[in-house]
Chimera marker file (.cmm) of the C-alpha trace (Angstrom):
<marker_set name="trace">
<marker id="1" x="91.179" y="138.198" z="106.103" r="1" g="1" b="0" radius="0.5"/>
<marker id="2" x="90.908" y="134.096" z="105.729" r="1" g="1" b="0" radius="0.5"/>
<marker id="3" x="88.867" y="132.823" z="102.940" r="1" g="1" b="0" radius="0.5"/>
<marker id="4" x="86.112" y="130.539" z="103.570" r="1" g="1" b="0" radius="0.5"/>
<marker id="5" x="84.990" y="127.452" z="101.789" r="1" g="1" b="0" radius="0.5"/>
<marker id="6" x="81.535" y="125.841" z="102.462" r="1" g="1" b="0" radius="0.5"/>
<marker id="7" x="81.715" y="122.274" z="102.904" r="1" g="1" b="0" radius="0.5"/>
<marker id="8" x="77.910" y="121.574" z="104.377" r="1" g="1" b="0" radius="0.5"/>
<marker id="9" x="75.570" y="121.903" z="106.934" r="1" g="1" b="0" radius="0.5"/>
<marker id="10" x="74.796" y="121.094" z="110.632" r="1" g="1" b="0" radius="0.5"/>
<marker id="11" x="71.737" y="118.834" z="109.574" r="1" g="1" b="0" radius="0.5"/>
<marker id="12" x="70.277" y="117.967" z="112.631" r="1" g="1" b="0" radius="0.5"/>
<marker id="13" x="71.095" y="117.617" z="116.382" r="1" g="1" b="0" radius="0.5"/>
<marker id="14" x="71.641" y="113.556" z="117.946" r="1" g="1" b="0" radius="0.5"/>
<marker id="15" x="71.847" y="111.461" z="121.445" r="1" g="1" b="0" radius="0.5"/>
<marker id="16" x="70.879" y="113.831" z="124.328" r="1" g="1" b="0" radius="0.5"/>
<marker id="17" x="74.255" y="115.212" z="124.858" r="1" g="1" b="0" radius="0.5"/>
<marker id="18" x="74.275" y="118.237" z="122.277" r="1" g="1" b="0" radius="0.5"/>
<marker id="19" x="75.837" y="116.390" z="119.445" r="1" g="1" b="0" radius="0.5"/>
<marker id="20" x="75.483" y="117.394" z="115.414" r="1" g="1" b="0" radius="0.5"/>
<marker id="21" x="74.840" y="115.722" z="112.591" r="1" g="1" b="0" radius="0.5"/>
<marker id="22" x="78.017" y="117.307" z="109.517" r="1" g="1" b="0" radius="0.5"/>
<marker id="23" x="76.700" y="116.670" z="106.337" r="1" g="1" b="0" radius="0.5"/>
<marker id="24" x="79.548" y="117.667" z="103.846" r="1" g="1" b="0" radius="0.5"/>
<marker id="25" x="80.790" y="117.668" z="100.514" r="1" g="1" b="0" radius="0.5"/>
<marker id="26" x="84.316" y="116.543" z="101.237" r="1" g="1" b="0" radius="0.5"/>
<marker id="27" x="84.273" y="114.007" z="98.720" r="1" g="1" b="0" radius="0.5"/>
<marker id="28" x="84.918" y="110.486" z="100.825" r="1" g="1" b="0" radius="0.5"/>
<marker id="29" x="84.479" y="109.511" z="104.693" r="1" g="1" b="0" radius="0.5"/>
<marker id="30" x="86.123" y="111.449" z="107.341" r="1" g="1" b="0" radius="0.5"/>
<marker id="31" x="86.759" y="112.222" z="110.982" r="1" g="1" b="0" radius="0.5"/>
<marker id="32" x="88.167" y="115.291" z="110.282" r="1" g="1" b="0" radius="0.5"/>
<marker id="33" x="91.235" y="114.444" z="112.615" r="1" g="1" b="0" radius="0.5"/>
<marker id="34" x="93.198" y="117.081" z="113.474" r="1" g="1" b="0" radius="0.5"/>
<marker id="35" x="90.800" y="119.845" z="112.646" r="1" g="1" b="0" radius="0.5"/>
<marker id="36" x="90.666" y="122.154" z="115.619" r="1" g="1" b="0" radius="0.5"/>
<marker id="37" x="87.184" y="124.770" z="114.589" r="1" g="1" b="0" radius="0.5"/>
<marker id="38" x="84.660" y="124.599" z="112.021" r="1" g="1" b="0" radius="0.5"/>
<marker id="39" x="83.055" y="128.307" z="111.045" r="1" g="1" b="0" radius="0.5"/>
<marker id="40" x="79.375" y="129.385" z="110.894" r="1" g="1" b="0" radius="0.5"/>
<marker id="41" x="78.233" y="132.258" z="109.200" r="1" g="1" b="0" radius="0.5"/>
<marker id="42" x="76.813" y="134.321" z="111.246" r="1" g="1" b="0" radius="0.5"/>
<marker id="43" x="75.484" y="137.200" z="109.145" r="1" g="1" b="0" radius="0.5"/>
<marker id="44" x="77.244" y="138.145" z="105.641" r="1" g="1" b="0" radius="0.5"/>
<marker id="45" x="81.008" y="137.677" z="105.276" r="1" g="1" b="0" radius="0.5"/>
<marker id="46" x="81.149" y="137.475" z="109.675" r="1" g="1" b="0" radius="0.5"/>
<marker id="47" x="81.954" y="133.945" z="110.819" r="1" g="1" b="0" radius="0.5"/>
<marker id="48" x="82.213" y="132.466" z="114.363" r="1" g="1" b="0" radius="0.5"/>
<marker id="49" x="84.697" y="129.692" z="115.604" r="1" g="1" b="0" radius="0.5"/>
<marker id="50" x="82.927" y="126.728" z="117.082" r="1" g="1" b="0" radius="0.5"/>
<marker id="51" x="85.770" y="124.517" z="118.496" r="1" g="1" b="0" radius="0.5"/>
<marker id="52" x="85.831" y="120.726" z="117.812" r="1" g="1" b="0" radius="0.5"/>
<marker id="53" x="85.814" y="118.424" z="121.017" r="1" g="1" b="0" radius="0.5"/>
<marker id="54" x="85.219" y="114.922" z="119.266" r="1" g="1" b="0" radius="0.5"/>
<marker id="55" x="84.377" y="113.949" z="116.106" r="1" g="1" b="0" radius="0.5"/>
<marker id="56" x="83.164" y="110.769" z="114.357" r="1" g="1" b="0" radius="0.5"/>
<marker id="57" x="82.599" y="109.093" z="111.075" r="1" g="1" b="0" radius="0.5"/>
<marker id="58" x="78.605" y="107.955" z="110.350" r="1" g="1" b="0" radius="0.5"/>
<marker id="59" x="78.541" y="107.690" z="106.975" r="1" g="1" b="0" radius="0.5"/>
<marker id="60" x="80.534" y="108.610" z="103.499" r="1" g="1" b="0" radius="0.5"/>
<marker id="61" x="78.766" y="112.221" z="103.518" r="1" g="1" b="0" radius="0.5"/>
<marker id="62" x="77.947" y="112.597" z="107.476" r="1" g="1" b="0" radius="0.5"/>
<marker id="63" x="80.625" y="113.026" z="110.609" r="1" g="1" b="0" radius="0.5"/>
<marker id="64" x="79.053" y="113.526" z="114.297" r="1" g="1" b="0" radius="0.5"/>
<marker id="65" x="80.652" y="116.930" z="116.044" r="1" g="1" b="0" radius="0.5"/>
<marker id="66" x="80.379" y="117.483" z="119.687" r="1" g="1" b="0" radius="0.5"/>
<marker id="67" x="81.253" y="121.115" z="119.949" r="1" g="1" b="0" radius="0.5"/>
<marker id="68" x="82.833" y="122.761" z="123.291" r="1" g="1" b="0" radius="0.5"/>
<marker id="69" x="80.071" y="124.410" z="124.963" r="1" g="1" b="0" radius="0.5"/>
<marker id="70" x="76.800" y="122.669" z="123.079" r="1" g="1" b="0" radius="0.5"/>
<marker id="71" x="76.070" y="120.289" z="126.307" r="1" g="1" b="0" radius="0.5"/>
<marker id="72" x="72.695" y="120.029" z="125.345" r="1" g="1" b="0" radius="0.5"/>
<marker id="73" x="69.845" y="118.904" z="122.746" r="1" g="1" b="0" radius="0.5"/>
<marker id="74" x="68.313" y="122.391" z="122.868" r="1" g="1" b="0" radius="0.5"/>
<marker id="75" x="71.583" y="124.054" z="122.340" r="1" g="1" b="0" radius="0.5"/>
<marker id="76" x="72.513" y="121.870" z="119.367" r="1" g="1" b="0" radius="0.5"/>
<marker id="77" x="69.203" y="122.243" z="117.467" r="1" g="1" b="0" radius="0.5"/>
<marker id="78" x="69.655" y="126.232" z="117.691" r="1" g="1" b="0" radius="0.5"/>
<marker id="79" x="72.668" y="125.624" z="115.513" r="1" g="1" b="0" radius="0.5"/>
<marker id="80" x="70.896" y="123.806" z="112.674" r="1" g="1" b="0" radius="0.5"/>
<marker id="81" x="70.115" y="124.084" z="109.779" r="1" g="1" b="0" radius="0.5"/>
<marker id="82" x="73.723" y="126.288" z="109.508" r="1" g="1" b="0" radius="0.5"/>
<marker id="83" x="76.139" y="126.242" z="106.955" r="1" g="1" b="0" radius="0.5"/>
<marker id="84" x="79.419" y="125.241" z="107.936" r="1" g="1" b="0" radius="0.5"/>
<marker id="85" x="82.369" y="126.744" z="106.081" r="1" g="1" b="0" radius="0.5"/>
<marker id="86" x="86.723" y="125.697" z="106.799" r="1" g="1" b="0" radius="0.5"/>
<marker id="87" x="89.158" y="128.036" z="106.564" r="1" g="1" b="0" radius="0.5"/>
<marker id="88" x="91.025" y="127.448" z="103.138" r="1" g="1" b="0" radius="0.5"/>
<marker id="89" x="94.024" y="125.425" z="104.758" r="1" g="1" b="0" radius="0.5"/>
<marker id="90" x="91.843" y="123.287" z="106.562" r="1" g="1" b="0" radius="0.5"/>
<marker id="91" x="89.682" y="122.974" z="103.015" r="1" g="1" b="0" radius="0.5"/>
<marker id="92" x="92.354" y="121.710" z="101.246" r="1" g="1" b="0" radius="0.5"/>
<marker id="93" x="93.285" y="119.307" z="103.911" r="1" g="1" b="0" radius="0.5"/>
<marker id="94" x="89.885" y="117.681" z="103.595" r="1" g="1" b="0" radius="0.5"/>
<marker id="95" x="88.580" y="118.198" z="100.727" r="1" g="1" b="0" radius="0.5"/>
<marker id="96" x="89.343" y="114.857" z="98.299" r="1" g="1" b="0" radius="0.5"/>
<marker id="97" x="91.531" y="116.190" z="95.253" r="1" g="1" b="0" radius="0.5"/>
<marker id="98" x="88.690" y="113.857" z="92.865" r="1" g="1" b="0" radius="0.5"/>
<marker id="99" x="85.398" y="115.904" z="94.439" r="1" g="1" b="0" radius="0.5"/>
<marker id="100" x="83.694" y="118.188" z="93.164" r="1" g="1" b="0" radius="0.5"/>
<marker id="101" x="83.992" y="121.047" z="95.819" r="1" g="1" b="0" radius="0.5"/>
<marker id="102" x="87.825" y="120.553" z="95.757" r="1" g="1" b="0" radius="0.5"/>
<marker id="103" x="86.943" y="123.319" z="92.078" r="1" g="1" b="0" radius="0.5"/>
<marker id="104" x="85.976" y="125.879" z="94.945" r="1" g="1" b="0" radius="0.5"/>
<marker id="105" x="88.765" y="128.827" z="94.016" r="1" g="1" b="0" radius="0.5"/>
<marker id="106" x="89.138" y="127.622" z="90.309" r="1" g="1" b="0" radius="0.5"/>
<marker id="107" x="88.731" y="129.945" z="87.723" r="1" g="1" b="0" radius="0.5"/>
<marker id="108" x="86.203" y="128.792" z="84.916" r="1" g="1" b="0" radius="0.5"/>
<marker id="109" x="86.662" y="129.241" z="81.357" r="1" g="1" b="0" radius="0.5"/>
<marker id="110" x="85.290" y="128.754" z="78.039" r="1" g="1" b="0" radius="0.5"/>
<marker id="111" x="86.137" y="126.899" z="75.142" r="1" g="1" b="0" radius="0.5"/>
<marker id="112" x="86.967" y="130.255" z="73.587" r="1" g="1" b="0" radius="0.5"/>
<marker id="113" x="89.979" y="131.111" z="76.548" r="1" g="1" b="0" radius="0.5"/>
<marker id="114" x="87.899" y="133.626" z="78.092" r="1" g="1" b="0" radius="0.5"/>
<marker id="115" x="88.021" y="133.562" z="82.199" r="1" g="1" b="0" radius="0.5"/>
<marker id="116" x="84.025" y="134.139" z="83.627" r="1" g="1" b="0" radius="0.5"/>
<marker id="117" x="84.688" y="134.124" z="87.020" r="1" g="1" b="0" radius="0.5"/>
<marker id="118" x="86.065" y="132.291" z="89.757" r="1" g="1" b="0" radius="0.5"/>
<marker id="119" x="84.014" y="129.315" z="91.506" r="1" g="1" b="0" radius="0.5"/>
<marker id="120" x="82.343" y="130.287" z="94.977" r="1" g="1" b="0" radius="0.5"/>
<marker id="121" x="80.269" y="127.413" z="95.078" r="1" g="1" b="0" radius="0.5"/>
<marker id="122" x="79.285" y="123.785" z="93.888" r="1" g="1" b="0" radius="0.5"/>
<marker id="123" x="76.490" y="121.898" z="93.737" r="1" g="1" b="0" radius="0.5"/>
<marker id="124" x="76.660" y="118.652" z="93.302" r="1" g="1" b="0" radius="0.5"/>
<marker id="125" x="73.187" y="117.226" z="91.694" r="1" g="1" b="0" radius="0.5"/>
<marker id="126" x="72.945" y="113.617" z="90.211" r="1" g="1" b="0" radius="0.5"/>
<marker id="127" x="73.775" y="113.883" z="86.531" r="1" g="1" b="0" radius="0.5"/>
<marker id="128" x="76.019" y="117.092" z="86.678" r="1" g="1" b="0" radius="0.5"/>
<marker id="129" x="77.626" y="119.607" z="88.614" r="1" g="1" b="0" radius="0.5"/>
<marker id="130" x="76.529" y="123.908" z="89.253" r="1" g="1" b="0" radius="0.5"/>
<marker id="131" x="79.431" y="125.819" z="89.474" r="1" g="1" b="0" radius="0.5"/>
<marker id="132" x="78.600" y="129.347" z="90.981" r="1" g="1" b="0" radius="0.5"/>
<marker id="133" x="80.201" y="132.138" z="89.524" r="1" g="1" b="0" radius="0.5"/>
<marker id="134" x="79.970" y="136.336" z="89.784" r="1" g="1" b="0" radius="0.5"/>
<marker id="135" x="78.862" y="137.112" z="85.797" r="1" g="1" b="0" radius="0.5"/>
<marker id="136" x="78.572" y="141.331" z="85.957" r="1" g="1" b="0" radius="0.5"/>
<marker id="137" x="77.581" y="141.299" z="90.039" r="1" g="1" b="0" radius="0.5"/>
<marker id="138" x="74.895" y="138.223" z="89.415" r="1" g="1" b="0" radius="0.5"/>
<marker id="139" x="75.468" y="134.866" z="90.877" r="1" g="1" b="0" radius="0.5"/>
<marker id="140" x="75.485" y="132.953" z="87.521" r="1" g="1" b="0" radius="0.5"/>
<marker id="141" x="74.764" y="128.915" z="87.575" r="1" g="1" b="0" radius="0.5"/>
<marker id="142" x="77.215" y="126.838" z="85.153" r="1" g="1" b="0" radius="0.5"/>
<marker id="143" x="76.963" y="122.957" z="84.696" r="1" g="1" b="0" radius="0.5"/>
<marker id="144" x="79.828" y="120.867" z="84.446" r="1" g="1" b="0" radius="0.5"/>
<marker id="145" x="79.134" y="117.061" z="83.038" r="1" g="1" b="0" radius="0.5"/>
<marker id="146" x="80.768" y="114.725" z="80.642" r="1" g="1" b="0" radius="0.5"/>
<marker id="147" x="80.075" y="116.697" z="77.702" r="1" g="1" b="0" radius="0.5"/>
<marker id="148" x="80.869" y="119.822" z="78.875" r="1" g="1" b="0" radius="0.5"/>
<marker id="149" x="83.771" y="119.273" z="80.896" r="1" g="1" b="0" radius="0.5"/>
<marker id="150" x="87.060" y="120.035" z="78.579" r="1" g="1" b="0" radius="0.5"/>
<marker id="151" x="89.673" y="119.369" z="81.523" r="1" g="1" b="0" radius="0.5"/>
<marker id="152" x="90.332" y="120.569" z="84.936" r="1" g="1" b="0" radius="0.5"/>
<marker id="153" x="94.069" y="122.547" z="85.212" r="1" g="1" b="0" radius="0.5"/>
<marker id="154" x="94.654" y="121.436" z="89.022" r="1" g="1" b="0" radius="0.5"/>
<marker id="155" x="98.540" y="123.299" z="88.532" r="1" g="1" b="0" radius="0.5"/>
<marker id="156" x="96.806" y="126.731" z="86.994" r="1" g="1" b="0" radius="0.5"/>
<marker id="157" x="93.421" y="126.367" z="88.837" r="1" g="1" b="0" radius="0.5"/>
<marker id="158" x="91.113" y="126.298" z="85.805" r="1" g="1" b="0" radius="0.5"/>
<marker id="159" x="88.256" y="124.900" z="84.723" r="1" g="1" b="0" radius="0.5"/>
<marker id="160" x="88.026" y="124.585" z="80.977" r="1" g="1" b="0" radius="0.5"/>
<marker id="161" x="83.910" y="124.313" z="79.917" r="1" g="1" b="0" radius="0.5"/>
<marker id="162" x="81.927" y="124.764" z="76.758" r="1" g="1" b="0" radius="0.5"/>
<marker id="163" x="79.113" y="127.042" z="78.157" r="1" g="1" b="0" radius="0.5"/>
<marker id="164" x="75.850" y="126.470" z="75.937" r="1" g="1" b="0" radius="0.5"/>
<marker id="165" x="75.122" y="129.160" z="73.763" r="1" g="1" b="0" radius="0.5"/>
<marker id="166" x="73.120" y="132.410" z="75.401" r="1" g="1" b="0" radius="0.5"/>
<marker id="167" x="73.739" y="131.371" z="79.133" r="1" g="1" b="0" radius="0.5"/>
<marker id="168" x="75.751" y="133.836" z="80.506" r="1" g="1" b="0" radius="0.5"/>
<marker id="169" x="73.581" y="136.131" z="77.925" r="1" g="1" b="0" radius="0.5"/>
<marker id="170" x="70.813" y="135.227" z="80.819" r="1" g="1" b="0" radius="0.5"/>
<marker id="171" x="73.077" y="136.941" z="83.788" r="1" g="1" b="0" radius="0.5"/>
<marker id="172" x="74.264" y="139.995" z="81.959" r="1" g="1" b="0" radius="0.5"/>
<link id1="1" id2="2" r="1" g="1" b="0" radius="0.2"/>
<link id1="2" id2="3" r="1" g="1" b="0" radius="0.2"/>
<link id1="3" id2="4" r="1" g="1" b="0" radius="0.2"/>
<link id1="4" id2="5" r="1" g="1" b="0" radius="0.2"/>
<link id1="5" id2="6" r="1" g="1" b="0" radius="0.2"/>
<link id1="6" id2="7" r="1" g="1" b="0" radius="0.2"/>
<link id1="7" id2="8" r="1" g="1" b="0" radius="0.2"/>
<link id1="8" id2="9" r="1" g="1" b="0" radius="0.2"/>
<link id1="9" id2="10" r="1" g="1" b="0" radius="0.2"/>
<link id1="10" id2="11" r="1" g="1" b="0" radius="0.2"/>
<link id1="11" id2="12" r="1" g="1" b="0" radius="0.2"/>
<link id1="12" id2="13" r="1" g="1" b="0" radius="0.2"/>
<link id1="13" id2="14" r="1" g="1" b="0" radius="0.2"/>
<link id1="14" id2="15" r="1" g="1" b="0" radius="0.2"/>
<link id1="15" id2="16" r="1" g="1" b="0" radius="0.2"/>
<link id1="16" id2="17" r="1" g="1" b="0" radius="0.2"/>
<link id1="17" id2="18" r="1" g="1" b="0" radius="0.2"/>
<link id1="18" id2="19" r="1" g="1" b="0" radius="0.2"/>
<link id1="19" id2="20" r="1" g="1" b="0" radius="0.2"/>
<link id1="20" id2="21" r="1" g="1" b="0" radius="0.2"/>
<link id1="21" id2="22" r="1" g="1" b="0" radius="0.2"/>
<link id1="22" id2="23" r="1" g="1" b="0" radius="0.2"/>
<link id1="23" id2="24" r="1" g="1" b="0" radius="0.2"/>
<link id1="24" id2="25" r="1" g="1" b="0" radius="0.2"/>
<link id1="25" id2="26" r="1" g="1" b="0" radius="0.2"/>
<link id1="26" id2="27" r="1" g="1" b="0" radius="0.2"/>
<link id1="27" id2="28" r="1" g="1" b="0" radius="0.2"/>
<link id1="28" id2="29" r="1" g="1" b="0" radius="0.2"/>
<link id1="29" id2="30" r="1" g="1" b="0" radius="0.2"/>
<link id1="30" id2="31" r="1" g="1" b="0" radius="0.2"/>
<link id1="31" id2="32" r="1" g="1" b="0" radius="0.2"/>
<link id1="32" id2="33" r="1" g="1" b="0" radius="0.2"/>
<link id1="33" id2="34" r="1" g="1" b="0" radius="0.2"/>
<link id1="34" id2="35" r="1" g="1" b="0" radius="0.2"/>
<link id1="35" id2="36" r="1" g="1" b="0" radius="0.2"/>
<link id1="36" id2="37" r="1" g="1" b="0" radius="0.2"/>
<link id1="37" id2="38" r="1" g="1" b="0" radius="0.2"/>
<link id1="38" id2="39" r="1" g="1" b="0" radius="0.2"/>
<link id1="39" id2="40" r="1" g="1" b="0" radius="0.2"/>
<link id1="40" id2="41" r="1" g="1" b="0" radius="0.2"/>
<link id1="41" id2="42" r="1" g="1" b="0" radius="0.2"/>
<link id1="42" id2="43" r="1" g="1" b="0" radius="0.2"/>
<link id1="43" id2="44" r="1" g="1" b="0" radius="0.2"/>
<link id1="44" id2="45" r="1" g="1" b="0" radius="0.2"/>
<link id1="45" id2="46" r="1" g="1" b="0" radius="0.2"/>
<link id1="46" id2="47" r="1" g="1" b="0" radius="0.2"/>
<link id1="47" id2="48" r="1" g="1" b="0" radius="0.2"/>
<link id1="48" id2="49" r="1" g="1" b="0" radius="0.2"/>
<link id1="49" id2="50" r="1" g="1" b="0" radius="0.2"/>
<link id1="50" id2="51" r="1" g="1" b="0" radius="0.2"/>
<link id1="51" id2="52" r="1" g="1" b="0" radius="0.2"/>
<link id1="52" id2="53" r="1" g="1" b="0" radius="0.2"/>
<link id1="53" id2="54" r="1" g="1" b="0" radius="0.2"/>
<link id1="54" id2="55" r="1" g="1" b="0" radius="0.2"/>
<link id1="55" id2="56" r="1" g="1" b="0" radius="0.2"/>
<link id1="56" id2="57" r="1" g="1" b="0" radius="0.2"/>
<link id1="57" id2="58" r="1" g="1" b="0" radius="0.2"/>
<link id1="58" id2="59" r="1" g="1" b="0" radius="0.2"/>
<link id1="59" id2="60" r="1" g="1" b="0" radius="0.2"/>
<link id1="60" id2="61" r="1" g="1" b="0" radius="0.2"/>
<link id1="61" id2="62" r="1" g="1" b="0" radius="0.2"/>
<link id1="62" id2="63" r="1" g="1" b="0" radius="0.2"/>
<link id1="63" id2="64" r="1" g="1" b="0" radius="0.2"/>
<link id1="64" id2="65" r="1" g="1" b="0" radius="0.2"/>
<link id1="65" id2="66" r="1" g="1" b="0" radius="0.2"/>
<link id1="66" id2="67" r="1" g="1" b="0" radius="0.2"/>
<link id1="67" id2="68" r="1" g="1" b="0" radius="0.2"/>
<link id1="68" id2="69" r="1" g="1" b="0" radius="0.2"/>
<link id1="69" id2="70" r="1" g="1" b="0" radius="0.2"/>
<link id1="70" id2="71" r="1" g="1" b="0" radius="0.2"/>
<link id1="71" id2="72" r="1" g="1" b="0" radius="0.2"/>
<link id1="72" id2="73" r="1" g="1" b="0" radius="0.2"/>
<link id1="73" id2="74" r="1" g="1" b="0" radius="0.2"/>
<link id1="74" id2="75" r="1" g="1" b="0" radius="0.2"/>
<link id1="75" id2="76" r="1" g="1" b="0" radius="0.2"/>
<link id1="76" id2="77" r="1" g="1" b="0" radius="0.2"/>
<link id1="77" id2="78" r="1" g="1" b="0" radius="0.2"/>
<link id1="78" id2="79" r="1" g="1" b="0" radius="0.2"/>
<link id1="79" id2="80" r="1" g="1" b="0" radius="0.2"/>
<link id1="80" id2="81" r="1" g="1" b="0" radius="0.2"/>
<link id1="81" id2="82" r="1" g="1" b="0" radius="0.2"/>
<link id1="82" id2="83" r="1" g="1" b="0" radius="0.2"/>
<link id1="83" id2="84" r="1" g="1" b="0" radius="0.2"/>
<link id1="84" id2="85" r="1" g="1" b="0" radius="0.2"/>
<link id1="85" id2="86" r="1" g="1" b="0" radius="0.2"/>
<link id1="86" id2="87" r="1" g="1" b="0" radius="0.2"/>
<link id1="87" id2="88" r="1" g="1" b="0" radius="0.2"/>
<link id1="88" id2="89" r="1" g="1" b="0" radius="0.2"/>
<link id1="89" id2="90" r="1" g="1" b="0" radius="0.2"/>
<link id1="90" id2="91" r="1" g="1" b="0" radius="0.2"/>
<link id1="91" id2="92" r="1" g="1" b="0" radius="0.2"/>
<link id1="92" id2="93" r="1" g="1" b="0" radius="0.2"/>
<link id1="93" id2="94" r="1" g="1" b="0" radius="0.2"/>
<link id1="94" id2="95" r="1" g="1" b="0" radius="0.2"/>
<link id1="95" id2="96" r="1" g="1" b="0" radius="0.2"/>
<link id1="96" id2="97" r="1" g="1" b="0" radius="0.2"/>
<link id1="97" id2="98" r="1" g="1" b="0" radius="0.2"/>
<link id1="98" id2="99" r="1" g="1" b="0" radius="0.2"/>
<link id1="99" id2="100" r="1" g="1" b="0" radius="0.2"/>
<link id1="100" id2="101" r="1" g="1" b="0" radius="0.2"/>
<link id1="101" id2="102" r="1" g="1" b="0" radius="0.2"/>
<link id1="102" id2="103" r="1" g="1" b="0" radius="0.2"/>
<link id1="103" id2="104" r="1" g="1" b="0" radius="0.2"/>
<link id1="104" id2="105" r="1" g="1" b="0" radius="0.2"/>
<link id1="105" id2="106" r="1" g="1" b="0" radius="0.2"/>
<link id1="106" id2="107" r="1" g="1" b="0" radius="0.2"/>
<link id1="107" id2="108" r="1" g="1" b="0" radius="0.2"/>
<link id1="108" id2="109" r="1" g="1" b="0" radius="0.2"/>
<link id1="109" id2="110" r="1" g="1" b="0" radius="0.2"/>
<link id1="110" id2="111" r="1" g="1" b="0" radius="0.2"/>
<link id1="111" id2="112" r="1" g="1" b="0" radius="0.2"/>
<link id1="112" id2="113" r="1" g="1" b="0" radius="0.2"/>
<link id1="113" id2="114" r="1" g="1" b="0" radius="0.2"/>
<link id1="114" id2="115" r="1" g="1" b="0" radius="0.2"/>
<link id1="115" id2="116" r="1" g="1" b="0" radius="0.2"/>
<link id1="116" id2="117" r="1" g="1" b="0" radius="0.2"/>
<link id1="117" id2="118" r="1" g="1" b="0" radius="0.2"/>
<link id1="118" id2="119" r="1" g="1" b="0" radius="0.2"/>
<link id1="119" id2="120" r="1" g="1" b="0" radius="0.2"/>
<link id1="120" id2="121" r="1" g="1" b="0" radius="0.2"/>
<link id1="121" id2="122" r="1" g="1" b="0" radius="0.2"/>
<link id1="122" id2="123" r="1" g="1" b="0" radius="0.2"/>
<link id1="123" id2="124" r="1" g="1" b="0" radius="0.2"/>
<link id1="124" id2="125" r="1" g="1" b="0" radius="0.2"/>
<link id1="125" id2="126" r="1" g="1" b="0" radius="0.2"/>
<link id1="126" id2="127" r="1" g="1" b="0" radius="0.2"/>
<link id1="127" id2="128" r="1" g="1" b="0" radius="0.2"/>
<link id1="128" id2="129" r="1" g="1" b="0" radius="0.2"/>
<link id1="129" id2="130" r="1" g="1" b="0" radius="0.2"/>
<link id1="130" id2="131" r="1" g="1" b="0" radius="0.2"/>
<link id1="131" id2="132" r="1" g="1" b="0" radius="0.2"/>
<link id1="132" id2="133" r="1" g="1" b="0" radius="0.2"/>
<link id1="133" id2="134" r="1" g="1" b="0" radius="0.2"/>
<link id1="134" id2="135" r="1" g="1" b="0" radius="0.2"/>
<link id1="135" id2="136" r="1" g="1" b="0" radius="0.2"/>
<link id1="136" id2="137" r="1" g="1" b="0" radius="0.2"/>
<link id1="137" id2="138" r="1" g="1" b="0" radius="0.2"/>
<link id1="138" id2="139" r="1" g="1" b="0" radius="0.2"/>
<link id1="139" id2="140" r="1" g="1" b="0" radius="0.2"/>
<link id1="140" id2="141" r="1" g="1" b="0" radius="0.2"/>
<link id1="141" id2="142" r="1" g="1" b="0" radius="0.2"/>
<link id1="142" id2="143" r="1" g="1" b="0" radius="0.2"/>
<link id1="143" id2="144" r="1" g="1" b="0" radius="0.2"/>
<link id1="144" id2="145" r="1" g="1" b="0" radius="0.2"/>
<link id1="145" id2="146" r="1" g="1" b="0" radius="0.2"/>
<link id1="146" id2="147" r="1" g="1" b="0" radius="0.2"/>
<link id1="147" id2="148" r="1" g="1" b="0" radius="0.2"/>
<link id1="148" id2="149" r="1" g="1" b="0" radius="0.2"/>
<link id1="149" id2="150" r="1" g="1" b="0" radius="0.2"/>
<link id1="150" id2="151" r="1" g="1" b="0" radius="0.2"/>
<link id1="151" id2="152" r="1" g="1" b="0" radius="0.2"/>
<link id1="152" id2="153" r="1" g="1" b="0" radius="0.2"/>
<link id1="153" id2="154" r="1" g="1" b="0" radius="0.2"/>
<link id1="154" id2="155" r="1" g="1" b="0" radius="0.2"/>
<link id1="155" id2="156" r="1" g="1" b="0" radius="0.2"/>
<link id1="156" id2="157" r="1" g="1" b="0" radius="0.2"/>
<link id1="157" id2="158" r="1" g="1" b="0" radius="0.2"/>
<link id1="158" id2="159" r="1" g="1" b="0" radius="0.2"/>
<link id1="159" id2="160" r="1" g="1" b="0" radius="0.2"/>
<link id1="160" id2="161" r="1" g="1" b="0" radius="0.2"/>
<link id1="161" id2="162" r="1" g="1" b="0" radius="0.2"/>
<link id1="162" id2="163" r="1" g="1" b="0" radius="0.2"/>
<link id1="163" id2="164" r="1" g="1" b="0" radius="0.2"/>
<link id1="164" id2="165" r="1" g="1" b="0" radius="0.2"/>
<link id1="165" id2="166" r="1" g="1" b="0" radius="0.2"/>
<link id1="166" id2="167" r="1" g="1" b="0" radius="0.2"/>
<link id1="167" id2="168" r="1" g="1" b="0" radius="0.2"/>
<link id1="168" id2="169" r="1" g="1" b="0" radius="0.2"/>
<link id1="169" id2="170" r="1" g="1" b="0" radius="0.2"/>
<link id1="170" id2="171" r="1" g="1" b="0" radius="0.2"/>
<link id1="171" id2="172" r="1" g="1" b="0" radius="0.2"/>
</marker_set>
C-alpha cells in the first residue's frame, strides 16, 4: 500500500466553474506541474483519486485545482474543508527540501540517542514547529525551534531534538 503525506486542504471553492482553492504546506509557490491526482481521505486510512485538469499558482501557500468531474460551484464546496494528502513520490517532488513538512517520514530523537517515533505530521505555527509522533499508541505533540533543534540528518532521516523534561512523561 502507498504512503500518504498531507500537504493541506481544499479551503474553499472559486469562479462559478467548480474550481478549489489548495492551501498547502509545500514550502514555496507552485503549480504543481506534472502532478496527475491529489488524494482525499475519505474515511480512515481509505483515500480517493481526484484527477488534476488545470492547475494554477495564487499565492506562496495557495494553487487553484480544477478537478475532472467538479463542473460546478455546488460540487466543489462538497469537497471542502478536505484534507488533501500526495502519494510519497509525488511528496517529495513538491515538497521544498528547506520546509518544514519535507520532516514528514523522519524519525525524531533525543539528545540522549533514543528514537520516539517517526513524524506523521507538522504543524507549522509562528515561532516553532509540532512534530506529531506515536509515543505508546498516543499522538504525542513535539516542538522544534531554534533552541531545540540539534540538526536535521536529511541522509539518515533524523531529527535530533532536546525534548523538555517530563513531555513525553505526559503521553505515556
Amino acid at each position: 500500500m502507498p504512503q500518504y503525506f498531507k500537504i493541506g486542504k481544499l479551503a474553499a471553492s472559486t469562479g462559478l466553474k467548480g474550481e478549489l482553492v489548495l492551501q498547502h504546506s509545500l514550502g514555496g509557490k507552485t503549480s504543481l506541474k506534472g502532478l496527475e491526482a491529489i488524494f482525499l481521505e475519505e474515511k480512515k486510512d481509505s483515500f480517493i483519486p481526484y484527477f488534476i485538469q488545470s492547475a494554477k499558482i495564487r499565492s506562496e501557500n495557495e494553487t487553484i485545482l480544477k478537478l475532472e468531474g467538479i463542473d460546478v460551484v455546488e460540487s466543489a464546496r462538497k469537497l471542502t474543508p478536505k484534507e488533501v494528502w500526495l502519494v510519497e513520490d509525488d511528496f517529495k517532488k513538491f515538497a521544498a527540501k528547506s520546509s518544514p513538512i519535507s520532516l514528514l517520514g523522519f524519525t525524531l530523537v533525543d539528545d540522549e540517542g533514543r528514537e520516539i517515533g517517526e513524524i506523521i505530521e507538522v504543524i507549522e505555527q509562528p515561532h516553532q514547529v509540532l512534530c506529531t509522533v506515536m509515543v505508546d499508541g498516543k499522538e504525542a505533540l513535539i516542538p522544534v525551534h531554534g533552541e531545540s533543534l540539534e540538526k536535521i540528518d536529511k541522509k539518515n532521516k533524523k531529527v535530533h531534538v532536546i525534548i523538555p523534561d517530563g513531555l513525553l512523561d505526559i503521553y505515556r
